[in-house]
C-alpha positions in Angstrom: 11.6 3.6 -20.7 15.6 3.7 -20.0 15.3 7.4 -19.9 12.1 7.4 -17.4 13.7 5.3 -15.0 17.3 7.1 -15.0 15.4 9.9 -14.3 13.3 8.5 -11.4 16.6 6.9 -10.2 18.0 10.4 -10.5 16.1 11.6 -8.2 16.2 8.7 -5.5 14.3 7.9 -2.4 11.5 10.6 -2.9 10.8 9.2 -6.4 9.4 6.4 -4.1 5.6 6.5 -5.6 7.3 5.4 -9.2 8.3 1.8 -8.0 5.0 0.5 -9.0 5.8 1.7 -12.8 9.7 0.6 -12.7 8.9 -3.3 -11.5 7.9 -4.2 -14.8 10.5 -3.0 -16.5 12.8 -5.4 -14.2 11.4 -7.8 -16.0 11.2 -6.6 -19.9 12.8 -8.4 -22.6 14.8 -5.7 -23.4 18.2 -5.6 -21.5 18.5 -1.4 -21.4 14.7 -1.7 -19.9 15.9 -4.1 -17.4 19.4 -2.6 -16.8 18.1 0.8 -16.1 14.9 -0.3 -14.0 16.5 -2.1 -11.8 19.3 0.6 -11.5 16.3 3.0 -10.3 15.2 0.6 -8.0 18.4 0.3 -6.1 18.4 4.6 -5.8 15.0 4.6 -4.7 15.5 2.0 -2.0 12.8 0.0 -3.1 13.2 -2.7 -0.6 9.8 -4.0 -1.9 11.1 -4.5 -5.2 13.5 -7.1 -3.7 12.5 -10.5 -5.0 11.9 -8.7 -8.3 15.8 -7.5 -8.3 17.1 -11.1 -6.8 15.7 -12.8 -10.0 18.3 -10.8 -12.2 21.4 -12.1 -10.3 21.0 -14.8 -12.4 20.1 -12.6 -16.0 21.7 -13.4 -19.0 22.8 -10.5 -19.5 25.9 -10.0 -17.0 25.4 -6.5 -17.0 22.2 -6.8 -15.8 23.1 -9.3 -13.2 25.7 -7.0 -12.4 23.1 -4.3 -11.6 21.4 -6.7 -9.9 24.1 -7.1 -7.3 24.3 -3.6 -7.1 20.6 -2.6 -7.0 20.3 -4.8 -3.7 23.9 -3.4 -2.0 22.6 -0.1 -2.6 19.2 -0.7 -0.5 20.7 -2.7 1.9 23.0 0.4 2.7 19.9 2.8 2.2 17.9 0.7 4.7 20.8 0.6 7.3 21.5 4.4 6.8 17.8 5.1 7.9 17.9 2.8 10.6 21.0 4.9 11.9 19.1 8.3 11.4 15.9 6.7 13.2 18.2 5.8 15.9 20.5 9.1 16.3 16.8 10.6 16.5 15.2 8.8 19.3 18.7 9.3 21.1 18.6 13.0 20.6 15.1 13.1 21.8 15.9 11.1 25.0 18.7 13.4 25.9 17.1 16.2 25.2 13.8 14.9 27.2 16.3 13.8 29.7 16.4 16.7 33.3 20.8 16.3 32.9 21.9 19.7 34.8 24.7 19.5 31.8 22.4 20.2 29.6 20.2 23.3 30.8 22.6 25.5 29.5 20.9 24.9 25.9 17.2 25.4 27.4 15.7 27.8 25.6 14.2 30.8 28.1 11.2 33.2 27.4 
């Protein structure tokens, strides 16, 4: 399982459709199974998989708590860094939408 879910975390946000086979590992009695699942998590973005995450600040295993911590600093960036792209997007559109003389110059004519 440690080597399933480095992969999956390997590959990040499009490895999305895995979080449903990495939260239980969050929660195995193994600490690598834990470490490494909830490592995934946090590179996926899995903001669903919060609660799940929050449990293991208190693990006791302090590397795993330690991931913990991480896992949910790394979605919280994730989230915020999507919400900047989302918003530099509907910006671009608006200007681009907008009738601004400035910006006829980059009309594209047929």
């Amino acid at each position: 399982m440690p080597a399933l879910a480095y992969t999956l975390g390997m590959i990040g946000p499009a490895a999305r459709d895995a979080v449903s086979v990495l939260m239980p590992g969050a929660n195995d009695r193994t600490k690598d199974v834990r470490y490494y699942s909830i490592w995934a998590l946090g590179r996926i973005g899995a903001s669903d998989a919060g609660a799940v995450i929050s449990a293991h600040l208190n693990d006791s295993e302090s590397s795993v708590r330690e991931q913990a911590k991480r896992a949910l600093e790394t979605i919280a960036f994730l989230q915020m860094a999507e919400q900047n792209v989302l918003s530099e997007r509907g910006r671009a559109k608006s200007v681009a939408s907008s009738n601004e003389p400035g910006l006829s110059r980059f009309s594209i004519h047929r």
